[in-house]
C-alpha positions in Angstrom: 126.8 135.0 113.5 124.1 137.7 112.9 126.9 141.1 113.2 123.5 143.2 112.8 122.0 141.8 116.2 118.4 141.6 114.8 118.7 145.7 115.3 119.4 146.8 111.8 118.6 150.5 112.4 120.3 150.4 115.4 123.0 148.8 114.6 123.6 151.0 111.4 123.3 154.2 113.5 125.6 153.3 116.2 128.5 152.2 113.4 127.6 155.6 111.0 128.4 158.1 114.7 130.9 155.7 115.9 132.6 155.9 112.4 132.4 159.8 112.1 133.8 160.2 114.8 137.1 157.5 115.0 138.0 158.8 111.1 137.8 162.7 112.2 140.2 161.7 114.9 142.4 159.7 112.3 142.4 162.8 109.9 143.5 164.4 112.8 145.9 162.2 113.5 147.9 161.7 110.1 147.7 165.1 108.5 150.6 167.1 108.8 149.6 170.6 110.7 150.7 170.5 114.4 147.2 172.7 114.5 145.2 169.8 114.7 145.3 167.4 118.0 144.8 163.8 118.1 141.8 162.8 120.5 141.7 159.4 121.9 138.7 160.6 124.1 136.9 161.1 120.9 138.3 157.9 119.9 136.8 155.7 122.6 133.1 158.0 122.4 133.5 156.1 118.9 134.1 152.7 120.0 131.5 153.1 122.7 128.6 154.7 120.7 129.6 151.4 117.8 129.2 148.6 120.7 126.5 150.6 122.8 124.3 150.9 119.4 125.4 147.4 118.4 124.0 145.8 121.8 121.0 147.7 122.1 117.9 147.1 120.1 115.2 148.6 118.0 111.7 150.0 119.9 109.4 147.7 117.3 111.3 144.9 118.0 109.8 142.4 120.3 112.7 140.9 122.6 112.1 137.5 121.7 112.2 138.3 117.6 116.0 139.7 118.4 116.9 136.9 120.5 117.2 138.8 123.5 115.3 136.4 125.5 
């Protein structure tokens, strides 16, 4: 199972934003000042931008080199 797609760059982008942006909402969510708000919108941009990334591929990439055809 190839968990890179063939899109490396891609694929490395979309899990670095997706990352940032799920573990700024878990900061959020177990430090202790009522000041800060959990954001599960936030949350699912994360887990959209990590599978949107992760399907998508690279412009130098022919379709049939990633499998895609």
């Amino acid at each position: 199972m190839n968990l890179l797609n063939g899109s490396k760059e891609t694929t490395l982008a979309g899990l670095l934003m997706g990352l940032s942006l799920i573990l700024g909402e878990l900061s959020d969510l177990l430090d202790s000042d009522p000041a800060t708000v959990f954001d599960l919108t936030i949350v699912t941009a994360g887990v959209a931008a990590i599978i949107g990334f992760w399907r998508s591929r690279d412009n130098n990439k022919r379709s049939e080199t990633v499998g895609a055809k």
